[in-house]
N, C-alpha and C positions, 0 to 999 in steps of 0.2 A: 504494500500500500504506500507505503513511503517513497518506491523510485517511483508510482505511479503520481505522487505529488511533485517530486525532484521533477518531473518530468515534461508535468500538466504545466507548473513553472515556468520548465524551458520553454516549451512549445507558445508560451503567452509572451514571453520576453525575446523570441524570434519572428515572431507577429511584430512587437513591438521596433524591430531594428531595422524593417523595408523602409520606413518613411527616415530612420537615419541615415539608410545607404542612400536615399534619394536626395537627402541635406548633403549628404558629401557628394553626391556626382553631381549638385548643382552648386558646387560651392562653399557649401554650409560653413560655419569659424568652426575648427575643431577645437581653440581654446575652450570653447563651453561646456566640456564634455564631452563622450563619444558621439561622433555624428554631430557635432555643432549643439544648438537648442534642444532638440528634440532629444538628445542623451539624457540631459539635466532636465530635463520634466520628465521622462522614467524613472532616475532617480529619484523625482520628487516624487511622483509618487508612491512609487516602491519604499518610500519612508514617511509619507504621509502618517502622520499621529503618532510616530514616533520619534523622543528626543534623544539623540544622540548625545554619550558622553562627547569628551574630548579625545581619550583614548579608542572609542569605538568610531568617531570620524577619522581619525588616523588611518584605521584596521581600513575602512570603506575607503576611503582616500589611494591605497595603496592596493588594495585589491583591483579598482578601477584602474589603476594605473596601468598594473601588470596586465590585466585582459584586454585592455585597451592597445597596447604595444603586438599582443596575439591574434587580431584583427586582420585578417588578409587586407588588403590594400584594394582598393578600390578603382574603377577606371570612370572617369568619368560619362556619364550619358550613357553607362550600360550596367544593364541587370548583373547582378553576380552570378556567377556561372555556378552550376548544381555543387561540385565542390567547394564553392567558395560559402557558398550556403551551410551547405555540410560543418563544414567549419566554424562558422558564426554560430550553429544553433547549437553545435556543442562548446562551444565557446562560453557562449550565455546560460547554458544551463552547468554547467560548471562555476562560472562566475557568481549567479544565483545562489548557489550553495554555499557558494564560500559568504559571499552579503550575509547570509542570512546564519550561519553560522557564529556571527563574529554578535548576534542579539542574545539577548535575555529568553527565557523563555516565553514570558509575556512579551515583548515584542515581537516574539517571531511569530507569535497569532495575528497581530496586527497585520506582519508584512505580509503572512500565508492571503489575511483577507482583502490586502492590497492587491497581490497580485490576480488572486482571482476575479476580483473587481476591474481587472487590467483586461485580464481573460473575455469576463464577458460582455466589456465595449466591444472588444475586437470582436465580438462574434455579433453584436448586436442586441445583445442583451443589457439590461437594467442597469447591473451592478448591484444590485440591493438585494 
């Protein structure tokens, strides 16, 4: 049940990274996070209602860094090719575990219902 959440996870926060790859092959500022803007609003909300220590931004800080640098490169004005995908979606569901790893217990309820809340815009759903 658990890699079937690690997983539901990924597959939400690989949803979430086409409209980043589409910030970078039009440009996007990668200073703002991965993928420009649209990194740093999955962040936000992937910690939506939760505060972060100082040491626990650190942990986040530095996890993004490193899966960030593990990002295949990007060409501009074209779709990532199936491996390139391949790569990203296990990238981010890796990445995802490590985020969420680095909470409290009660936080990581929070984030679990972040994400699924992430899940079901992308699909079309409520969120609620």
């Amino acid at each position: 049940m658990k890699k079937l959440g690690i997983s539901a996870l990924g597959a939400a926060l690989v949803l979430a990274v086409a409209p980043m790859a589409n910030a970078q092959a039009n440009g996007g500022m990668r200073g703002e996070g991965r993928g420009g803007r649209g990194g740093a609003r999955m962040m936000e909300t992937l910690f939506k209602g939760i505060d972060l220590t100082d040491a626990e931004k650190s942990q986040v800080d530095s996890i993004q860094a490193a899966y960030r640098a593990k990002m295949p490169a990007m060409t501009p004005g074209q779709a990532p090719d199936p491996s390139a995908r391949a790569a990203m979606r296990e990238n981010m569901q890796k990445e995802t575990a490590d985020l969420r790893n680095v909470l409290t217990p009660d936080q990581q309820k929070i984030f679990d219902k972040n994400v699924a809340d992430m899940r079901n815009r992308r699909r079309g759903g409520s969120g609620n």
